[in-house]
N, C-alpha and C positions, 0 to 999 in steps of 0.2 A: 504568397509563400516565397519566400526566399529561396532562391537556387545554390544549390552544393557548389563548394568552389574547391579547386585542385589546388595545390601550392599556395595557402592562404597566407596570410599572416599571422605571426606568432606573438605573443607576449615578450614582452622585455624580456622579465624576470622568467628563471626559469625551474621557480618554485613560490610558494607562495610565502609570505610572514604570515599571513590568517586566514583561518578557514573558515567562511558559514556557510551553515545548513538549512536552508529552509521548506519546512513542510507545510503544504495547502492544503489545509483536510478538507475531505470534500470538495475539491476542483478537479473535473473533467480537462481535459488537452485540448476539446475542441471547443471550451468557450472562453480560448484565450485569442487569441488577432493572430500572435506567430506561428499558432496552428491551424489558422483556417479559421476562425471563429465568424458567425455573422451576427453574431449579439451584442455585437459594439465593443470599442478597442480598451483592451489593454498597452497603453501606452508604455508604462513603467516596466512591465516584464518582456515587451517587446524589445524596447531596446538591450536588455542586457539579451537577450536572444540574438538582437545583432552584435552584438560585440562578443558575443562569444560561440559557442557549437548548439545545436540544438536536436536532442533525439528524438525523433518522430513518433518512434511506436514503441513507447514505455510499455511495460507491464507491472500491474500491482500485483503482488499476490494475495491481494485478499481485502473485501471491502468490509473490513472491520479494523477501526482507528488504530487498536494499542497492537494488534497481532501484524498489521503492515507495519508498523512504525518501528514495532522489534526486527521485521526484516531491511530496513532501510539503516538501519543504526547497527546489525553485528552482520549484515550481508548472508546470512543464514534463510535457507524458508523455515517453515513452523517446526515441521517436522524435525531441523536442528535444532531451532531456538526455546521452542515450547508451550510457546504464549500462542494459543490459540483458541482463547473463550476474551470473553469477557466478564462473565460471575458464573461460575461454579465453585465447586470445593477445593476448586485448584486450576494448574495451566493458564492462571491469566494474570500471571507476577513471570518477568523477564530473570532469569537465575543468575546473580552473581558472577559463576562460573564462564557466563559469556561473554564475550571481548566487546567491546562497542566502540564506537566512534570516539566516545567521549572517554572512557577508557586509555586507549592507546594515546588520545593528543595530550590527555593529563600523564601519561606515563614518561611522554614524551618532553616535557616542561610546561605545554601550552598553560594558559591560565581554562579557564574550561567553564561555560556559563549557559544556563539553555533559559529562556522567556518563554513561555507558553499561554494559551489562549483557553485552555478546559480541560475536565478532569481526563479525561482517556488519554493524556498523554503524563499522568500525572507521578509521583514516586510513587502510589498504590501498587501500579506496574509495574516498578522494579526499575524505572527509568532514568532513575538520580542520583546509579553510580557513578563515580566519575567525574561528576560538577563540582567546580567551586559554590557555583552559585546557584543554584535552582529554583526559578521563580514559580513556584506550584499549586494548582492546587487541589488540595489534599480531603479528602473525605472516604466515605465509606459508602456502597452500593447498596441500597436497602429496597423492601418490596412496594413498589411504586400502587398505591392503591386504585383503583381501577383497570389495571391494565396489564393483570399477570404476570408481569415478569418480575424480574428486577433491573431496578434503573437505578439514577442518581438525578438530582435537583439543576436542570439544565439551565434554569432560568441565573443561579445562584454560580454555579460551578464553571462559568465562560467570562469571558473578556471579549470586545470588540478590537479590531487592527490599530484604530489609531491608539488607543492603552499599551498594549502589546510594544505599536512599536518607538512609542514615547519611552517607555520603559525599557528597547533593549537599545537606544540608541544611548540614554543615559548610562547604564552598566557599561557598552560598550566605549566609550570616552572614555569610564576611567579604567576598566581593563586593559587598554590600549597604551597607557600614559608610558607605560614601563618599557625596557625591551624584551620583557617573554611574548612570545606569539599568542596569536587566540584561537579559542575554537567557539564559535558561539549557534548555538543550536534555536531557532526561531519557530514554533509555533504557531498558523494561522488558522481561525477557525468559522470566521466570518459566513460562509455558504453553505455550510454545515444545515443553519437550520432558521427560523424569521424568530426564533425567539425574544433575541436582544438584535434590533435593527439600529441601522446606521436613522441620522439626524432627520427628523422628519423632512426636513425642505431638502434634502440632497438625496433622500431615497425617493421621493416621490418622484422627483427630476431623471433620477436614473432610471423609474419604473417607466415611463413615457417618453422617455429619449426613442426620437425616432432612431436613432442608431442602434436598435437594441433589436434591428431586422424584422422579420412576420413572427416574434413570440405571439402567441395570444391567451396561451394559461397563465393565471395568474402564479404557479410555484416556479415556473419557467423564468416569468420577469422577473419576479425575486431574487431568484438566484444568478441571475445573470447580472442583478443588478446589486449584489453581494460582493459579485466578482468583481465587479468595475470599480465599484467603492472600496475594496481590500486592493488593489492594482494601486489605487490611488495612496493609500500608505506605504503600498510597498516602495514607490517614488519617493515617498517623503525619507523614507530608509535609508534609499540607494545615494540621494542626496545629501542625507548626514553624513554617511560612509563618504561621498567623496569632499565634501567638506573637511571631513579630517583630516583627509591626507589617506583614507585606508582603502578606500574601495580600489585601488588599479592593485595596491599589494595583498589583497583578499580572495582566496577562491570561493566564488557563489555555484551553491548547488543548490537548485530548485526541483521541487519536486511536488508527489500530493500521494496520501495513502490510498486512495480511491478517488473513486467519483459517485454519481449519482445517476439514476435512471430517467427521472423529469418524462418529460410529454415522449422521446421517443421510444425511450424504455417503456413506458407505459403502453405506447400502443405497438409494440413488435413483440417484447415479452411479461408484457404484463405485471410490470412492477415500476414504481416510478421512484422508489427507494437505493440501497443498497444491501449489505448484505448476501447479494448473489454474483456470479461472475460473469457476466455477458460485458461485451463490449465498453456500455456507458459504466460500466462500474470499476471497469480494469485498465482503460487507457488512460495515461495519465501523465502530465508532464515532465519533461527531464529536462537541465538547463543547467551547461556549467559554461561562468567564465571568469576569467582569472590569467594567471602565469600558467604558463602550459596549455593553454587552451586556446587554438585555431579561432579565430575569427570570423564570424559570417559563414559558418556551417553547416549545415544540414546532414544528419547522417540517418539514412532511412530505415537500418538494418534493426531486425527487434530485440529491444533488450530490458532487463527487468530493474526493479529498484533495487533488487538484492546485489546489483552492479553498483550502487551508487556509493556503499563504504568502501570497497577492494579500490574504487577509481579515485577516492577522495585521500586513500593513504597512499596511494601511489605517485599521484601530483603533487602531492606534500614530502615525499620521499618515507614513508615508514614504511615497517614491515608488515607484508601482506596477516592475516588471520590470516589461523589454521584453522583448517575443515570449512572453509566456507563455502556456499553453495553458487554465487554472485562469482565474477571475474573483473579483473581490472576491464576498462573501457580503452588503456590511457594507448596502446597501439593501434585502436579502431581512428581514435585521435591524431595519429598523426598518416592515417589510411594505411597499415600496415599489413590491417586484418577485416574480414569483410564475412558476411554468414549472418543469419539469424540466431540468434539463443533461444533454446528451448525455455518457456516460460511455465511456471508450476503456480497452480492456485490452490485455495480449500477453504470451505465453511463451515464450524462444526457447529451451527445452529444449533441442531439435536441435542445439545450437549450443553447446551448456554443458554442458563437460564435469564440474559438478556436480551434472547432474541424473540419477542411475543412476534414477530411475523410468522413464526411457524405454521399459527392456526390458518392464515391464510394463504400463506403458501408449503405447505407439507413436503411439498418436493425437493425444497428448500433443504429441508435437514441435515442431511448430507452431501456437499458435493465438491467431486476434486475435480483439478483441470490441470491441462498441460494441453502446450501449445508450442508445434517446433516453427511457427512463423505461416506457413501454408495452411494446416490445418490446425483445428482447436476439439480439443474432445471436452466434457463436459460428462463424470460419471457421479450417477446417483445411486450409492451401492443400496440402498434400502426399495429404492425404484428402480432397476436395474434398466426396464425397460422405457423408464423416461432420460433415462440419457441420449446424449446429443454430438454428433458430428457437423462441426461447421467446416467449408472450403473458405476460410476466410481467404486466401489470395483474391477469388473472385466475389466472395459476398462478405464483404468485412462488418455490415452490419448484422451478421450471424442470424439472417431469417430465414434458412431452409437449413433442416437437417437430415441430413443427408447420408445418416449412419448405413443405413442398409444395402446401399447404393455403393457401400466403399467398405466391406468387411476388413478388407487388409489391413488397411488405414485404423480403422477402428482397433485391432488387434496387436499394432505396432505401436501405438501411445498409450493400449494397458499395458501394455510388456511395460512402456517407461513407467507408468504408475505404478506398478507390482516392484519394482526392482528399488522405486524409492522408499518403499513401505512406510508410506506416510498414514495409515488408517487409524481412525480410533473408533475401537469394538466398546469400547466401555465408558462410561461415565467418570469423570475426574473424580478420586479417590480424597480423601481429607487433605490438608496439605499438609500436616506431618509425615503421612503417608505417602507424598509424593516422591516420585526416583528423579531421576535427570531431563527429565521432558519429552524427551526424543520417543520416533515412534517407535522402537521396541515397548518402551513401558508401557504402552495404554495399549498393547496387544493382546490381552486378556481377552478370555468371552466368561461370559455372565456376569459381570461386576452388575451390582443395580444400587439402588440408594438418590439417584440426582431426583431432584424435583420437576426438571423439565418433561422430561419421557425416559423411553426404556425401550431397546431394542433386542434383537433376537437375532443373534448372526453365526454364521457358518461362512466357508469357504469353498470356491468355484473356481473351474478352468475358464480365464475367460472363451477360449475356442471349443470346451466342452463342457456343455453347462451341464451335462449329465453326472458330472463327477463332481461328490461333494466330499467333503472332510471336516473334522472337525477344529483342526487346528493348523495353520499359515504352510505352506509347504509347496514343491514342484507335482507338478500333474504324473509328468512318467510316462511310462504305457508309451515309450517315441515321441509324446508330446513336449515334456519337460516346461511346462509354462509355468511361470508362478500363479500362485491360486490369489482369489484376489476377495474381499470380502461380498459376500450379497446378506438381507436378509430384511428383517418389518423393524421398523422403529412406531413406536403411541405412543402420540403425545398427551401428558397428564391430561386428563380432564378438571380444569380448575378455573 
């Protein structure tokens, strides 16, 4: 691990001509090399880590593709932005009405192009305002036959890295020819899943590389071995970029919507997927370098992706988004400012009829998190009593909880969840029917109609559970808390 350096070195420039964005879906922080990795190196994203700052303790808010990937592109959590399913009747199209990355640099003259790798990042989303170019693609979620939910054709609807970035290095040459700037939005999707594998003789090499540390499950090697081989185009990227002449006048922002749980997820909380919020599904890398951008950095203090738009229009000089939930990064940059950010998660499994883990994890359903860097709370308002207190400062793998042990603590991070009123009591309503997204709208009780399940909720003080109501409000009585939802969600039987 590279050590923080005081009075680093800066960039020439002291703006960028071009901006890219690059998202890792499904990459973990810690099985990359510049974060500590022992599953063998990433070369190609190491180095741009040394050449530029590198955040330690990202936070995602949410491991599901399209609902992180709207907070990474308008710097909003869900609860602003809206997108927080993936198929229901609604809330899984990103609204027009919100500003995005791609947005602003086209407002701004950029030429504006995004290459992607699979449908969850696709315009179905809502995700292709803004581009000139948007290499997509495009289909419809339909009911996956054996398997309950609704899905899409995974096999069909991905690309492999080296496609990906044959394809955007092509766009990007002649984007670049002109003097407008660029903004180009990148796509990786490689670790995601073993569906479409990299080249038999070079996965198999990667799967057995003794550098790939003590893995010994086979979805572990996989994906470590996904990662090395997407590393491997990401180099070939970085290389055409300075081939051109673009990479020193480019700012790179690296990033991942999530991670995955793999072998330790699996045996600490029992899920070796994503979709929930514990540690392997929320740490996730952050990596800018460029003009304005310190050199050989390390900066430890926690911060979310919803940071990553406010800090990419800020080093570019444009105007901040209004209402955003994310802050610029770019004074933490030059050590001005120093503090943890509070980090905000949410899952509304319950509500999305593409999440068949349900059946096997029910407790899954619903759950929000917030986390001011010390601790990490984790509430399941349908299970009230499976919620979770971690001391992450001393147990950052979140395997004691330790709710009971620390009432205050527990009561000071629902206050923050109450006061963002991020809940949804109701199933997504048709999308004719939809309002603005945000959580007032989906603050209803008794909506039913979703396919998924159907819940049953009321409102509680979190510090007196004796007192219930029917509809969102302050406790009183001297209390004054906001009341915060509890109550049963069943799941369809189907």
């Amino acid at each position: 691990i590279m050590p923080s350096l005081v009075g680093s070195e800066m960039c020439i420039r002291d703006s960028p001509k071009h901006v890219i964005l690059i998202t890792l879906d499904t990459v973990r922080a810690d099985y990359l090399s510049c974060y500590g990795a022992t599953t063998g190196d990433t070369p190609a994203i190491d180095q741009i880590a040394k050449e530029g700052t590198v955040f330690e303790r990202a936070v995602s808010a949410s491991g599901l593709t399209p609902s992180s990937h709207a907070t990474i592109l308008t710097g909003k959590f869900q609860y602003g932005h809206g997108l927080r399913v993936l198929a229901a009747p609604s809330g899984f199209r990103l609204d027009p009405e919100h500003r995005t990355l791609a947005t602003a640099f086209k407002a701004a003259g950029y030429k504006t192009g995004a290459i992607h790798s699979a449908f969850p990042v696709s315009g179905y989303f809502g995700f292709d305002e803004g581009f000139d170019h948007f290499d997509s693609f495009d289909t419809t979620p339909t009911n996956t036959p054996g398997s309950g939910k609704v899905g899409w054709d995974v096999a069909t609807f991905q690309r492999r890295s080296d496609d990906t970035t044959t394809r955007a290095l092509e766009w990007f040459s002649q984007a670049a020819k002109g003097d407008e700037p660029v903004f180009m939005w990148l796509h990786y999707w490689d670790p995601h899943d073993q569906v479409i594998l990299p080249p038999d003789d070079e996965f198999t090499a990667l799967v057995y590389d003794p550098a790939s540390g003590d893995l010994k499950d086979q979805q572990s090697q996989a994906y470590a071995a996904e990662v090395r081989w997407q590393d491997k185009h990401l180099g070939r990227l970085f290389k055409g970029l300075r081939d051109q002449g673009s990479l020193d006048d480019s700012l790179l922002a690296i990033t991942a919507d999530h991670g995955q749980g793999l072998v330790d997820g699996r045996q600490i909380h029992n899920w070796a997927m994503h979709r929930t919020l514990y540690r392997e599904q929320l740490h996730v890398p952050f990596i800018l370098r460029g003009p304005g951008v310190p050199s050989g950095v390390r900066q430890g203090d926690q911060v979310r992706t919803a940071d990553l738009a406010p800090t990419i229009l800020d080093l570019a000089g444009l105007e901040p988004f209004e209402r955003a939930d994310g802050v610029s990064l770019v004074e933490r940059l030059a050590g001005d400012r120093k503090g943890d950010l509070v980090a905000y998660g949410e899952q509304i499994n319950g509500y999305d009829d593409n999440a068949g883990m349900r059946k096997k994890r029910p407790e899954a359903a619903f759950i929000y998190m917030v986390s001011d860097g010390e601790w990490k709370l984790i509430y399941r308002p349908h299970m009230p009593e499976r919620s979770e207190l971690f001391h992450v400062a001393v147990d950052p793998k979140e395997t004691r909880n330790v709710r009971a042990a620390n009432g205050d603590v527990y009561l000071r991070l629902m206050a923050d969840l109450a006061e963002r009123n991020p809940w949804v009591t109701a199933p997504f309503p048709a999308l004719a029917a939809r309002n603005s997204g945000a959580g007032a709208a989906m603050e209803g009780l008794g909506y039913t109609g979703t396919s998924g399940g159907s819940g049953d909720w009321h409102w509680e003080c979190p510090e007196h559970s004796d007192h219930r109501a029917d509809t969102r409000g302050r406790h009183g009585d001297g209390c004054a808390r906001i009341l915060v939802p509890v109550g049963t969600w069943t799941e369809t039987d189907k």
